[in-house]
C-alpha positions as CSV (number, residue, x, y, z in Angstrom):
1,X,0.0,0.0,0.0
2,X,1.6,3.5,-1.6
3,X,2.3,6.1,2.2
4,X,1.0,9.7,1.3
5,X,3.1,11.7,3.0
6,X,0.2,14.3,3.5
7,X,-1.6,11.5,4.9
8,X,1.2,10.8,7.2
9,X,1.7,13.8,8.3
10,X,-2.1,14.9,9.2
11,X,-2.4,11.0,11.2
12,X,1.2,12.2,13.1
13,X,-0.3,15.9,13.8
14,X,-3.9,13.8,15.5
15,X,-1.4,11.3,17.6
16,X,0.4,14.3,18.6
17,X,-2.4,16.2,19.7
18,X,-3.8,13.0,21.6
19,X,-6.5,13.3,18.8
20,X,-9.3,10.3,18.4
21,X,-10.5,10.9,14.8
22,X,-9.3,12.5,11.8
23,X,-11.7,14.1,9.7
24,X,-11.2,15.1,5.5
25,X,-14.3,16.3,4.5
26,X,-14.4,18.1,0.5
27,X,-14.4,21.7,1.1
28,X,-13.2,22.2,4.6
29,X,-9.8,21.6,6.0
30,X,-8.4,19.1,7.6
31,X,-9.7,18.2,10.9
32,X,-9.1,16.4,14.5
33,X,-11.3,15.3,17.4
34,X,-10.5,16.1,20.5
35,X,-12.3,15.5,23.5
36,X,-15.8,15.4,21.9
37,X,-14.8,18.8,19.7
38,X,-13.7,19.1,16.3
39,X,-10.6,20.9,15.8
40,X,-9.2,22.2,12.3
41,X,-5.2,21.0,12.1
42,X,-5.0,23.2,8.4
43,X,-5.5,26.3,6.7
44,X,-6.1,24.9,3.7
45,X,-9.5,23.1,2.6
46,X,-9.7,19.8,1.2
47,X,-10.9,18.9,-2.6
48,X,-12.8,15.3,-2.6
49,X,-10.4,14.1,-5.9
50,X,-7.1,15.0,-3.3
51,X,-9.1,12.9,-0.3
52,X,-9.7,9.7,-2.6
53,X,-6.1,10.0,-4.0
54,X,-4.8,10.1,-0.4
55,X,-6.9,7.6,1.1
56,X,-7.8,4.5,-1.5
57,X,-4.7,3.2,-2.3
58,X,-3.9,2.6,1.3
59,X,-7.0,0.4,1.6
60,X,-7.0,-3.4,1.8
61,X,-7.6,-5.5,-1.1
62,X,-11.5,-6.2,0.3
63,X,-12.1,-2.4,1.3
64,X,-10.8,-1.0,-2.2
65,X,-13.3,-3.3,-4.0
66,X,-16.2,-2.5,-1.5
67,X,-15.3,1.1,-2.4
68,X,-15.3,0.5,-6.0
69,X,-19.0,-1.4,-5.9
70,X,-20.4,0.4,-3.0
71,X,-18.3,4.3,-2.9
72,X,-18.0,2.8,1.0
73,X,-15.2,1.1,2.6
74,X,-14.3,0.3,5.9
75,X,-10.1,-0.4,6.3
76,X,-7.5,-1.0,8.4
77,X,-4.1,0.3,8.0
78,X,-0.7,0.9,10.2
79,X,2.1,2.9,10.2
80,X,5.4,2.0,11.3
81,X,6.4,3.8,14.6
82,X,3.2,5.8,14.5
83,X,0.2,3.4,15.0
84,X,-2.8,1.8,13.7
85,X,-6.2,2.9,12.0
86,X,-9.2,2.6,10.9
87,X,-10.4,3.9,7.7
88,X,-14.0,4.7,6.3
89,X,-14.0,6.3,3.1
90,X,-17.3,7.1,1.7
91,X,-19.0,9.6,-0.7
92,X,-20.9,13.2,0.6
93,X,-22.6,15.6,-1.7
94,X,-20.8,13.6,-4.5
95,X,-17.4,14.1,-3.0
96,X,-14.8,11.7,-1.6
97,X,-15.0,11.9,2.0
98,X,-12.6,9.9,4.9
99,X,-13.2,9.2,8.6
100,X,-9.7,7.9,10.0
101,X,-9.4,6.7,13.7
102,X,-6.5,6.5,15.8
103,X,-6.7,2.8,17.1
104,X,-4.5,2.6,20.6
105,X,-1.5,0.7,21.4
106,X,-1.8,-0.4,24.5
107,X,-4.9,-2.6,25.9
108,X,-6.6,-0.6,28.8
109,X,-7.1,-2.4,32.3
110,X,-10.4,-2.0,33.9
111,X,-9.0,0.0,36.5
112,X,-7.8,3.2,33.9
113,X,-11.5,3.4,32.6
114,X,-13.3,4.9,35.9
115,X,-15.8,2.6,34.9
116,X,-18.4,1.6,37.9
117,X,-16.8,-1.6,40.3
118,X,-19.9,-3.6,39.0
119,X,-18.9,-3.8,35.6
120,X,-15.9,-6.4,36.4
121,X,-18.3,-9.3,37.3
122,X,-19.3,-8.9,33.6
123,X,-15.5,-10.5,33.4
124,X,-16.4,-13.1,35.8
125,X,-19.1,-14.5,33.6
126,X,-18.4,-18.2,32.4
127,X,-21.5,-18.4,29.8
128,X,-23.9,-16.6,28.0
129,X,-24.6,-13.2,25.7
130,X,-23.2,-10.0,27.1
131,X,-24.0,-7.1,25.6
132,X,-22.4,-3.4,25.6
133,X,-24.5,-0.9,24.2
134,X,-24.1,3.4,23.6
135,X,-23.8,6.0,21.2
136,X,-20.8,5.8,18.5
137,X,-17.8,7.1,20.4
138,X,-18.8,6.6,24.0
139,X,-16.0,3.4,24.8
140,X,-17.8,0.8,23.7
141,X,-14.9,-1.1,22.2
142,X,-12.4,0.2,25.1
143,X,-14.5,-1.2,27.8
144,X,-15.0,-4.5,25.5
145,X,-11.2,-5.0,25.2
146,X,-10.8,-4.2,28.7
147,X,-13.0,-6.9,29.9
148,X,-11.8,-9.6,27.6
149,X,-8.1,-8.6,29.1
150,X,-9.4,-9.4,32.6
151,X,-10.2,-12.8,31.4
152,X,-6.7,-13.0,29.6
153,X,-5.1,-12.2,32.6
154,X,-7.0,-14.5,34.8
155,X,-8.1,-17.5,33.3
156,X,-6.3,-20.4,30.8
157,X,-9.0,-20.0,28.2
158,X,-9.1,-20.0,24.2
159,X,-10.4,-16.2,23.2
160,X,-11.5,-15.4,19.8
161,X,-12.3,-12.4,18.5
162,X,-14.0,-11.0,15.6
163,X,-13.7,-7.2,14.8
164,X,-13.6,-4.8,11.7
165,X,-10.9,-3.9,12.0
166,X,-9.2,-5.3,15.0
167,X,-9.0,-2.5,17.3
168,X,-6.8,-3.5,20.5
169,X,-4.2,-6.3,19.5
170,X,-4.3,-8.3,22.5
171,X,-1.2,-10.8,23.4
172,X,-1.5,-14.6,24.8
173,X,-1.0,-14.3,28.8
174,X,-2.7,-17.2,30.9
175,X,-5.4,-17.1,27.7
176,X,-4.9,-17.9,23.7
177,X,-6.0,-15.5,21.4
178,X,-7.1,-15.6,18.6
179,X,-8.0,-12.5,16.5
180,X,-9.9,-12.2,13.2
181,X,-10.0,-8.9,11.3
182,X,-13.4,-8.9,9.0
183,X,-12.1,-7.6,5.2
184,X,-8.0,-9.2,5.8
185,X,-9.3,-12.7,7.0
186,X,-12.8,-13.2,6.6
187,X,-14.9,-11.4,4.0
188,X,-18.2,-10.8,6.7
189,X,-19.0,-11.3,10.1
190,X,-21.4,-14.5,9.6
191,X,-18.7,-16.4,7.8
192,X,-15.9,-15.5,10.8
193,X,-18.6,-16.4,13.3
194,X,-19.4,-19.6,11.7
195,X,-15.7,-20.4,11.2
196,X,-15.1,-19.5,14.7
197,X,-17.3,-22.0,16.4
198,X,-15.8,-24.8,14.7
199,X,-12.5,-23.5,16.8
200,X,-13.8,-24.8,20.5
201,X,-13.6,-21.1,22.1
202,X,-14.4,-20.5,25.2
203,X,-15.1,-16.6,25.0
204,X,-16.6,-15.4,21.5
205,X,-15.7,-11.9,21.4
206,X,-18.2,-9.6,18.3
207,X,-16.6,-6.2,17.8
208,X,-20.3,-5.3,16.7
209,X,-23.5,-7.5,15.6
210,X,-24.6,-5.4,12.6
211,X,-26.8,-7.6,11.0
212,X,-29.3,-10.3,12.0
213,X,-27.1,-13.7,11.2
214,X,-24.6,-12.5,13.0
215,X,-26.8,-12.2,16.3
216,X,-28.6,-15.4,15.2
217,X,-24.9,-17.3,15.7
218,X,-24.2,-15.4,18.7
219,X,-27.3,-16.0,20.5
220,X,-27.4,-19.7,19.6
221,X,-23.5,-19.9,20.6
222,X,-24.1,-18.6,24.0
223,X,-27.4,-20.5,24.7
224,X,-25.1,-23.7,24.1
225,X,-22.4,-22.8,26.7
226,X,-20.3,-19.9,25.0
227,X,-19.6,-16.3,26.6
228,X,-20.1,-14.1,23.7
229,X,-19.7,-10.0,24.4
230,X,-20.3,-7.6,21.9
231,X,-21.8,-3.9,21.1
232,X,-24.4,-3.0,19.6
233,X,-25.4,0.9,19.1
234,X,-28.2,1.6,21.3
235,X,-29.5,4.0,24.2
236,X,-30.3,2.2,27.3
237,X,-30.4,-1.6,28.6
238,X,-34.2,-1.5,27.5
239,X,-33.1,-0.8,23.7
240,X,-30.0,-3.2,23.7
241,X,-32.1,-6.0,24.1
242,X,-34.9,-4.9,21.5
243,X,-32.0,-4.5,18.9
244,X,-31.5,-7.8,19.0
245,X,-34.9,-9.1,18.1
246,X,-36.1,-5.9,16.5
247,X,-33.9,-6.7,13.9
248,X,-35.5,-9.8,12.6
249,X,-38.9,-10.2,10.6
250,X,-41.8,-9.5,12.5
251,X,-42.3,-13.8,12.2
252,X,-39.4,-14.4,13.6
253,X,-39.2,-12.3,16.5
254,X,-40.9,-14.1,19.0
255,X,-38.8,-17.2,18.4
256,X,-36.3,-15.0,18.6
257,X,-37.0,-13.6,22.0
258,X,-37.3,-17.1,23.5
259,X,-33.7,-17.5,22.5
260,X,-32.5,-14.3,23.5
261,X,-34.4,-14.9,27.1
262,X,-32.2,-17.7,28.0
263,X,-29.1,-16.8,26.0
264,X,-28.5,-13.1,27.6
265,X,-26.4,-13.2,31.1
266,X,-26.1,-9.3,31.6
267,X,-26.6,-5.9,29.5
268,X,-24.0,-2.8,30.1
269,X,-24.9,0.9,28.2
270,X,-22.6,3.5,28.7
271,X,-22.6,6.7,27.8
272,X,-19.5,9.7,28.0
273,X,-20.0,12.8,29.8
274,X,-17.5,16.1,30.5
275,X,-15.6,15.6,33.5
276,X,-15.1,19.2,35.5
277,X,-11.5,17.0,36.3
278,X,-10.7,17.0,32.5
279,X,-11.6,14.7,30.1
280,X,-14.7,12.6,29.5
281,X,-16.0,9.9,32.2
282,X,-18.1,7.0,31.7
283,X,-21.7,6.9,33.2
284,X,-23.5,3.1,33.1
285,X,-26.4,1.5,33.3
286,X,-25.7,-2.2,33.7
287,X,-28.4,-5.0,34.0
288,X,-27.5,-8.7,35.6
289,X,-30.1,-11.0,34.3
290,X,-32.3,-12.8,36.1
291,X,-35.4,-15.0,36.4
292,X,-37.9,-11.7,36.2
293,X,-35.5,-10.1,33.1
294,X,-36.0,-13.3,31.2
295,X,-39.5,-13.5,31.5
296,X,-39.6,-10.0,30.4
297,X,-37.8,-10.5,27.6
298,X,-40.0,-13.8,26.1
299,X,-43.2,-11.5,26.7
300,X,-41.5,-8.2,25.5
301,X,-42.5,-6.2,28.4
302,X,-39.0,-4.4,28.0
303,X,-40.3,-1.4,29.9
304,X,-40.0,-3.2,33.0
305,X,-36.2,-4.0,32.7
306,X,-35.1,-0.7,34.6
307,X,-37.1,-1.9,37.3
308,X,-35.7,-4.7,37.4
309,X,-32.6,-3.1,37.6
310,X,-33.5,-1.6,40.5
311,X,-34.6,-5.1,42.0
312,X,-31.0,-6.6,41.6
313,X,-28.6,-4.5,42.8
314,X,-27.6,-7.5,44.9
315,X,-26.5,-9.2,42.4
316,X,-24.5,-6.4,40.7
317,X,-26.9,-4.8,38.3
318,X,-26.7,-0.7,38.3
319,X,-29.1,2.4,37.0
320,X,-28.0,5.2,35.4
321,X,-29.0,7.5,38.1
322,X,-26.6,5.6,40.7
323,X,-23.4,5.7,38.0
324,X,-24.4,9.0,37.3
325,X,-25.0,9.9,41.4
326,X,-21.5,8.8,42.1
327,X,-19.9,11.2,39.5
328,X,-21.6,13.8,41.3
329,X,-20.0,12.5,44.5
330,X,-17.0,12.4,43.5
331,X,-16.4,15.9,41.7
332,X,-16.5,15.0,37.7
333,X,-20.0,16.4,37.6
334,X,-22.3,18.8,38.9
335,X,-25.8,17.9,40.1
336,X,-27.6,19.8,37.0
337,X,-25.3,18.4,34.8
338,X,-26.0,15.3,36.3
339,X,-29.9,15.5,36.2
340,X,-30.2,16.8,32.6
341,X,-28.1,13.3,31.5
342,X,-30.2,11.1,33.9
343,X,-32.9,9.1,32.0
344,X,-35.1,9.3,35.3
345,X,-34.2,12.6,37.1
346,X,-36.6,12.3,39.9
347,X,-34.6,8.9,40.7
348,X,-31.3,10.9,40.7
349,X,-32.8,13.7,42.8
350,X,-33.8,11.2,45.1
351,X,-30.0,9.9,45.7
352,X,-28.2,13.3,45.8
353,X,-31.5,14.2,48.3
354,X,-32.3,16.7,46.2
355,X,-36.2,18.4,46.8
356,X,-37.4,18.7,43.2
């Protein structure tokens, strides 16, 4: 793959700057994201020809024909002694446009994400579905790779993972593992996941289930005695779950939800909010699943799952409001800020005592 050395030197100016995305839109300069914001790293706007002539010839062999057939391609691609990335270059307003993200070096530990002490059980789990769900950008995949190291560290296990591209290259500690990048060494998800299962893993690891196969194979690997975890892109524990089964035809769903009942073992959303200590900091909502979850699920009554939430704290499960209670507590937010995030504000108002 030909090295532009504009290219290089606009993905050395975002590691520099501690950036997370690069951004080469026709028309507008060159561009970072920092923190949540977008920052211009150029005087000079960007022509869509100069983007595509930067950007395709550094796709794979797979993502240069999806760009061909589709004018959208998702890619990996490295640079010596810089990094790696991921690359989607797609089409806007008839112009070449690229999306490049800064994938990181080092595999975070649980510990460095500020994440609630719940979460690690999630690591703990021996069997069944575990979801992560959010917005796109919120940690999804950091929290992901950080839970799949816990189980590297701890236990002598065989780990495969499927991702597009692989974002956190993990090595073999007490664990083996294997990593598949969708477009290098499979051409789709389904086709990894199928190959996968015929490798005897213990942990199943989906970057994201984007498309109905995909969760069929994941479901059905964790109902027979799998832990899978992956993300999906959703708002709450509630919407997580209806993803999955939303996504089939309305004939299938309720077969689907039968399945999903005894497949899924816990639910994690997570969204990112300004800390007033610097940065961004994760607030959760996590769900450990239950008896009264399950039957929830087969009878899609999802509106009752924050409730039931709320019934099994004991066994780990944590709202929103108490995630978001905690920042509040401990200085990254203040109690407005906190309220206007919190998905049931008379909840939160209730834990920082609070008269509404």
């Amino acid at each position: 793959m030909a090295e532009n050395q504009k290219l290089t030197d606009f993905l050395r100016e975002l590691i520099n700057c501690g950036g997370s995305d690069l951004l080469l839109i026709h028309g507008a300069p060159a561009s970072i994201r920092l923190d949540g914001e977008v920052r211009k790293i150029a005087d000079e706007a960007l022509d869509g020809a100069e983007i595509e002539e930067m950007v395709q010839p550094i796709l794979t062999p797979i993502g240069a024909q999806q760009y061909r057939e589709t004018q959208i391609a998702d890619s990996s691609y490295r640079i010596a002694g810089l990094g790696r990335f991921r690359i989607n270059l797609h089409r806007e307003r008839g112009h070449a446009a690229a999306t490049i993200r800064a994938l990181p070096v080092k595999v975070p530990e649980l510990s460095e994400l500020h994440l609630p002490a719940e979460v690690a059980n999630l690591a703990e789990l021996r069997r069944g579905l575990v979801l992560i769900g959010g917005a796109a950008g919120v940690g999804k995949s950091t929290t992901l790779a950080a839970l799949v190291n816990e189980i590297n560290k701890r236990d002598a296990r065989h780990i495969v993972t499927i991702e597009d591209p692989i974002e956190y290259e993990h090595q073999h500690l007490r664990s083996v593992v294997e990593q598949v990048e969708v477009g290098s060494d499979a051409p789709d998800f389904p086709t990894a996941l199928r190959a996968a299962l015929r490798q005897a893993p213990d942990v199943l690891v989906i970057g994201e289930m984007r498309d109905p196969e995909s969760m069929a194979i994941a479901v059905s690997a964790a109902e027979t005695g799998h832990l899978v975890l992956s993300t999906l892109h959703t708002t709450d524990v509630a919407s997580t779950v209806s993803r999955i089964s939303d996504s089939f035809p309305v004939e299938r769903q309720s077969t689907i939800r039968q399945e999903l009942a005894m497949a899924i073992s816990a639910a994690l959303t997570q969204m990112l909010l300004p800390s007033r200590k610097g940065g961004r900091i994760p607030a959760v909502e996590m769900l450990i699943v239950g008896y009264g979850a399950r039957q929830h699920i087969r009878r899609n009554a999802l509106q009752h799952l924050h409730q039931e939430i709320t019934m099994t704290k004991n066994k780990g499960s944590i709202t929103f409001e108490e995630s978001l209670a905690r920042l509040v507590k401990e200085g990254h937010l203040e109690r407005e800020e906190a309220i206007e995030a919190a998905v049931h504000p008379d909840d939160l108002k209730s834990l920082l005592r609070i008269v509404a």
